[in-house]
N, C-alpha and C positions, 0 to 999 in steps of 0.2 A: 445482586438482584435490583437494588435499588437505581445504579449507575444504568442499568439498562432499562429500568421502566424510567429515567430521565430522561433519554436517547430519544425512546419513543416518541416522548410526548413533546419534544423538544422539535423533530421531527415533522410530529401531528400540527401542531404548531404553525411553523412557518411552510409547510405545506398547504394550511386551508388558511393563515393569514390576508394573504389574497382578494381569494374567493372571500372571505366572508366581509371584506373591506367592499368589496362590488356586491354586496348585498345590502351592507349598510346603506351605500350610496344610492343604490337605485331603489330603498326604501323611503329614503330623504326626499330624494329627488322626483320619487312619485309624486309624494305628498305635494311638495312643490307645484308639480303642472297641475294635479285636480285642484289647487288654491286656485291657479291661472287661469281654470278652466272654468269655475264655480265663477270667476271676478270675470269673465268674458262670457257668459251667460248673461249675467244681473247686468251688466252693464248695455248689452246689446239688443234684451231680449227683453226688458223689464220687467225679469224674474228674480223672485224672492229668494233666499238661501234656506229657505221654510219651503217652498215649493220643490227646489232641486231635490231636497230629502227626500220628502212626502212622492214623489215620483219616483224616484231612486234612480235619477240621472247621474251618470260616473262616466268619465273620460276615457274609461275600457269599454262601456258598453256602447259608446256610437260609436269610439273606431270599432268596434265587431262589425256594424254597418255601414260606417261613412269613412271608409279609408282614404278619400281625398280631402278630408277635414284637415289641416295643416300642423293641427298639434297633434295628431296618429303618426307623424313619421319620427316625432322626437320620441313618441310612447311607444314606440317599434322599439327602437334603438335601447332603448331602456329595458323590454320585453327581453332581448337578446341579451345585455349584461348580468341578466336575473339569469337565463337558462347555462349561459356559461359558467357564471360562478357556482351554479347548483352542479353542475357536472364535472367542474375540476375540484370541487368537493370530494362529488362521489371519488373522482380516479383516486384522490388523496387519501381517503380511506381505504378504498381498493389495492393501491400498492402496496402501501403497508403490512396489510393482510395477505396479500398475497406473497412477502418476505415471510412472513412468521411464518404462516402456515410452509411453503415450499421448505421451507428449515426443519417442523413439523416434522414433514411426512421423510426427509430423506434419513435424519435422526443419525445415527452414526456408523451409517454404512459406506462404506466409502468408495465404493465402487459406481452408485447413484451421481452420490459428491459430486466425484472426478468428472459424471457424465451432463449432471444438470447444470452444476455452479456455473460454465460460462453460459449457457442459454441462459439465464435468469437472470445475471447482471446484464446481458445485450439485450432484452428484453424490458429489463430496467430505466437503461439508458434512452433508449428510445422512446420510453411513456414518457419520461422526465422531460426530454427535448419537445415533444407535440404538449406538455403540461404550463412548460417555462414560456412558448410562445402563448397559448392561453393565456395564461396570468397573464403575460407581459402586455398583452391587446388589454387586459382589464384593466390592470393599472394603469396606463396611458387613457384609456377611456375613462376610468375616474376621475382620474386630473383633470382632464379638460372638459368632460360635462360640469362638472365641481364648477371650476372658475367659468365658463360660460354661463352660467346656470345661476351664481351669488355675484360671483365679479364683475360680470358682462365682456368678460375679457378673455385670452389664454395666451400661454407662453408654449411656441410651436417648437424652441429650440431644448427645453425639457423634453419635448413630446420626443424629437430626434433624435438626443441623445440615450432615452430610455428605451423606443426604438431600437435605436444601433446594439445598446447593451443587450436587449432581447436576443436579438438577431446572432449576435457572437458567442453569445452563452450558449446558445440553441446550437449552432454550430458547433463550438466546443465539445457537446456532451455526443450531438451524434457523430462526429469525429472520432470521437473517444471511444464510440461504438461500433464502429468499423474498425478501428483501428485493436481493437478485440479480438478482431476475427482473424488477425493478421497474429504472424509471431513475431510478436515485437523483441527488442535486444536489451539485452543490459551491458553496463562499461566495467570491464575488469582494470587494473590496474596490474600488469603481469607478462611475463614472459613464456609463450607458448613450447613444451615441450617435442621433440624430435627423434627420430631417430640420429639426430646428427649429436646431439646436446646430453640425449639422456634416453638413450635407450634401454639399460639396464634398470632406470626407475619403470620404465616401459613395460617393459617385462615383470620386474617384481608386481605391477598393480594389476596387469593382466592373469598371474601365476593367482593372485587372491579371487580375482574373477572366477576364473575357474574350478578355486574349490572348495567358494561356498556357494556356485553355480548360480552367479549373479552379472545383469549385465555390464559387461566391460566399458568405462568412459569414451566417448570416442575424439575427445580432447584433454590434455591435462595442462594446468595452468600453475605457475610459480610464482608466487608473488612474496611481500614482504610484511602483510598484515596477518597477525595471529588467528587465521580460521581456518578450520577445514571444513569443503560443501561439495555436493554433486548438487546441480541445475540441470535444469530441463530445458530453462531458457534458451536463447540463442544469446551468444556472446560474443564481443567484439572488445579487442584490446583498446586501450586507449592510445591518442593518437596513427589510429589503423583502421582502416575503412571496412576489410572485409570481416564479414560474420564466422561466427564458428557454432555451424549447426549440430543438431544433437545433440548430448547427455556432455557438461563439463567439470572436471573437476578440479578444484584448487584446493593445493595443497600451498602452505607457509615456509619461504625456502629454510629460515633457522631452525625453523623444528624440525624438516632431515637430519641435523643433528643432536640439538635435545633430546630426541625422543630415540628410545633404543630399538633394534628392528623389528622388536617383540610390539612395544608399543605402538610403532607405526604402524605393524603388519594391524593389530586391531582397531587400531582410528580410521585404518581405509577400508578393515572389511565391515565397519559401523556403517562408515557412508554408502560403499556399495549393498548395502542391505536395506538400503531403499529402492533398491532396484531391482527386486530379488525378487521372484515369482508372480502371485498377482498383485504387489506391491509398488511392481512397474509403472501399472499403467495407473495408477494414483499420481503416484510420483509425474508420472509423464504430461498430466490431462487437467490434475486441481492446480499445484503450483504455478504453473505458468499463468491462467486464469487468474490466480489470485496475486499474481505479480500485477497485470493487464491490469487489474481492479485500482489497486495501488497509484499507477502511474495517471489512472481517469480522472484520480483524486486528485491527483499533485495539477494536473492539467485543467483543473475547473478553478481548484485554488489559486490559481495563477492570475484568472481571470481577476477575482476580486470584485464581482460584479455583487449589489444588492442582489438583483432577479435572479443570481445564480445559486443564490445563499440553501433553496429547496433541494434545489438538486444535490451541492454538495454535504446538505444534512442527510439527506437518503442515502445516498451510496455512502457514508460513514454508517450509516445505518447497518444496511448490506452487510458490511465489511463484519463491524460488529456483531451482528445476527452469525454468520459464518465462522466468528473467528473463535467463538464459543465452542461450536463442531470441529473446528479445525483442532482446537487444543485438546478435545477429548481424543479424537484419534493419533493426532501428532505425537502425542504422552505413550500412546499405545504402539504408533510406531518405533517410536524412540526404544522402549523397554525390546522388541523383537530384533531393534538393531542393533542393540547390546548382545543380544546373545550368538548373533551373527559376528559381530565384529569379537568378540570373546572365543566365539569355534575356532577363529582365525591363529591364534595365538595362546591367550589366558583371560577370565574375568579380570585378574589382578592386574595384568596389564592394562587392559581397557582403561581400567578405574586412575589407574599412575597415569597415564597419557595423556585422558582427560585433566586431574589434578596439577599437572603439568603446563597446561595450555591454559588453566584457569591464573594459576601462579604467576606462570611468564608474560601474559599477554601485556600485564602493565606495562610491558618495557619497552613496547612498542609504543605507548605514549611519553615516557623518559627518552626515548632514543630521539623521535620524532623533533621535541623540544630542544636537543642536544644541538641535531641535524641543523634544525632552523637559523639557531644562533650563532653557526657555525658557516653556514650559507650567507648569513648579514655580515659577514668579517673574510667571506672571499674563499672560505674553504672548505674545499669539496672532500666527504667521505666518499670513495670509493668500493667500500666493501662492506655495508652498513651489514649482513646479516653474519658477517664473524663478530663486528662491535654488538650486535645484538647477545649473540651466543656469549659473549665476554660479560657483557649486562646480568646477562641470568647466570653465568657463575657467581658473579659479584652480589647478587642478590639469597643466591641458595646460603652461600658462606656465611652474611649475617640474618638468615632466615631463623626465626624465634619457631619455632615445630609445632609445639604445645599450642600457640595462639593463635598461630595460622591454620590448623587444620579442620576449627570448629569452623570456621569462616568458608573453609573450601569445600565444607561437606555441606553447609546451605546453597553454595553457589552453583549457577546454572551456567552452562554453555552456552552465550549470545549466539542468535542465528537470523540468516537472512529473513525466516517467513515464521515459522514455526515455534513453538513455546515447548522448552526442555524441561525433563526434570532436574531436582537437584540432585549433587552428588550422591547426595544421603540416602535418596529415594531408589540412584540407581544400583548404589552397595546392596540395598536390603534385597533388591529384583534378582540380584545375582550370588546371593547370600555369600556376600565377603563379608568376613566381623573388626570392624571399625579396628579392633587393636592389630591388628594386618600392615596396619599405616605405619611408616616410622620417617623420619627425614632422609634417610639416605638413599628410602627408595626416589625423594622427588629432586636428586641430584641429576644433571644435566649430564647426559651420555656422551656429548661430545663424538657422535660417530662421524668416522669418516665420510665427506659429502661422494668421494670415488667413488664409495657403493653403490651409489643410485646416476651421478653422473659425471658424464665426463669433461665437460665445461663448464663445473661449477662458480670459476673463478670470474669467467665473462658472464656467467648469468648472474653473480653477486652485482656485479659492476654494471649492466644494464638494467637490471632492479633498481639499482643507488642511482643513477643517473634520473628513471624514470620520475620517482620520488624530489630528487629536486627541482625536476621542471614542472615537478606538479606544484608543489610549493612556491615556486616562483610564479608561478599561471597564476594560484590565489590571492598572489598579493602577500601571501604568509611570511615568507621569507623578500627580502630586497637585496639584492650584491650587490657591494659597493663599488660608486663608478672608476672606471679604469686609471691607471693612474700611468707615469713614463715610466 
């Protein structure tokens, strides 16, 4: 509670910063002309500063009449930095209110969610961009009234530069706002499944499809990183230009054979139980939105601009206001795709598969560092996900049971968008009793990769490949230079 009423005010904050800096100033600055104005009286008119009072002459009330009086266009100008910073006040508070409350009123329906959350960020986006050019006209208008006005001077190449940054930021964000409306892609890391490579894995995901009558993926992806996901997003391999539309899902090639077919068959019918009735079009309509949101962020923060600083506190804002709702339902999704992915097979499997993928995954950062060190000395693993499967035998063998299992029954599932529960939370949902656990159930199954495909050994080896030229791309790894 407290970390969100920070957010807020943090927020509130460098939202009406601004504006209230252009109110300072054009109260300064008032003052300043009726001084100039009182001292061009008495000096021209040979009136008193006793008389101006006593009459109630003020520098507002002849411009209301004498608009060709020379100091009324500077008092214009000032007129209009007072109504705009009153007004990007108000939107400032406006926005705001208008996140709480729209979070308010949808509350933990999720069907709403899925329907409003992108109109509200694109909505967002757009006050923000017509906001950041406001401000940005005030602050430059500060500046140089400021130094005109004490200095007698101004510095034009400030003015341009904070200009320009205006101008980019403002573009940024409604950039970012279009590009919302758009299905934008994410970069997998991965080798796309076929009828030519793995048909029979084809078939087994399709066979669970059908009968916990959920929809079938219309892409499956193999990759080398410990996770399993269905997306909504649009996806595109790395290094591969074209997209792959509709519903994706990655599976981790070592855990085809860590996990036993019991296990699998309930890890995949977890994941397609996000897709499973009206659960679909959640899955289908929020996620992606809230990828989109994600990416606006990364895309402002880039900029790095002062002027941008509102916006990207708002849309963290956003994100956080939402991601409150998101974790109450995500928690509740999660618990219904338990019991789906458990119809598939068993609870107790479920519970091993996941505790399995919690255990192993470190190995994929062991291995990774292996890889690395091995690639700075010339030598290529070709088959990194049997050396993986090797890693987690080597691991279960000197695994301590007793110490390990307190540890795995707090831990959660890392995921792309969503907040899991822990193991502990999901044992009790599915009323397994903790002594159910023993070490041998979290020994590595070693299944045949045949089952599921039939060029497991080319798909290990363009996995390994992929992974070293990514390593090489970051600079992580260095080969050493060629020798005779």
């Amino acid at each position: 509670m407290k970390n969100r009423f920070l957010v807020f005010l943090i927020v509130l904050v460098l939202l009406l910063f601004i504006p209230f800096v252009g109110l300072l100033v054009s109260h300064l600055i008032e003052g300043k002309y009726e001084a100039n104005f009182v001292q061009y009286i008495t000096s021209n008119f040979n009136i008193s500063n006793e008389q101006i009072k006593l009459t109630g002459m003020t520098l507002e009330k002849v411009c209301e009449n004498e608009t060709t009086f020379s100091m009324c266009s500077s008092k214009n100008d000032l007129d209009l930095l007072k109504i705009a910073s009153i007004l990007s006040i108000i939107f400032g508070f406006g926005l705001v209110f208008f996140v709480i409350l729209a979070r308010k009123i949808i509350g933990l329906n999720r069907k709403i969610l899925a329907l409003l959350f992108s109109p509200i960020t694109i909505l967002t986006m757009f006050g923000l961009s017509l906001s950041i050019v406001v401000q940005g006209g005030i602050l430059i208008f500060c500046i140089y009234i400021s130094e005109v006005v004490y200095l007698d001077l101004y510095h034009p190449k400030l003015i341009f530069v904070l200009a320009l940054s205006t101008i980019i930021t403002a573009y940024i964000i409604i950039s970012s706002g279009f590009s919302s409306l758009k299905n934008n892609t994410t970069e997998i890391i991965g080798e796309k499944i076929t009828n030519k490579n793995g048909q029979d894995l084809i078939d087994f995901i399709n066979d669970i499809a059908e009968k916990i009558d959920a929809r079938a993926p219309d892409n499956i992806i193999l990759g080398l990183e410990p996770t399993f996901y269905v997306t909504a997003v649009n996806v595109s391999l790395k290094k591969e230009t074209k997209k792959l539309v509709g519903t994706t899902m990655y599976l981790p090639l070592p855990f085809l054979s860590i996990l036993s077919k019991e296990e699998l068959s309930s890890v995949i019918g977890h994941e397609l139980g996000h897709f499973k009735g009206e659960d679909t079009f959640y899955a289908m309509r929020f996620y992606p939105s809230y990828f989109r949101l994600y990416k606006a962020i990364n895309d402002i923060n880039k900029n790095q601009s002062f002027i941008g600083l509102p916006a990207l506190a708002t849309l963290n804002f956003v994100l956080n206001e939402f991601s409150i709702t998101e974790c109450s339902i995500g928690r509740t999704r999660e618990f219904e795709a338990d019991k789906v992915g458990a119809s598939v097979s068993s609870s107790l499997s479920l519970i091993i598969a996941l505790l399995k993928l919690i255990e192993f995954s470190a190995v994929w950062d062991e291995l990774r560092l292996i890889n690395i060190q091995q690639l700075n000395e010339g030598i290529f693993n070709n088959d990194m996900s049997v050396l993986y499967c090797a890693l987690s035998d080597h691991i279960y063998k000197d695994l301590d049971f007793d110490k390990t299992v307190q540890v795995l029954l707090s831990s959660q599932i890392s995921h792309l968008t969503d907040t899991h529960p822990t193991i502990k939370e999901r044992m009790e949902a599915l009323k397994i009793d903790y002594n159910a656990l023993t070490k041998e159930l979290l020994e590595p199954a070693n299944s045949d990769l045949t089952d599921y495909l039939s060029q497991y050994k080319s798909l290990d080896y363009s996995l390994s490949i992929r992974e070293h030229r990514l390593m090489i791309d970051l600079g992580i790894a260095v080969l050493p230079p060629k020798t005779e």
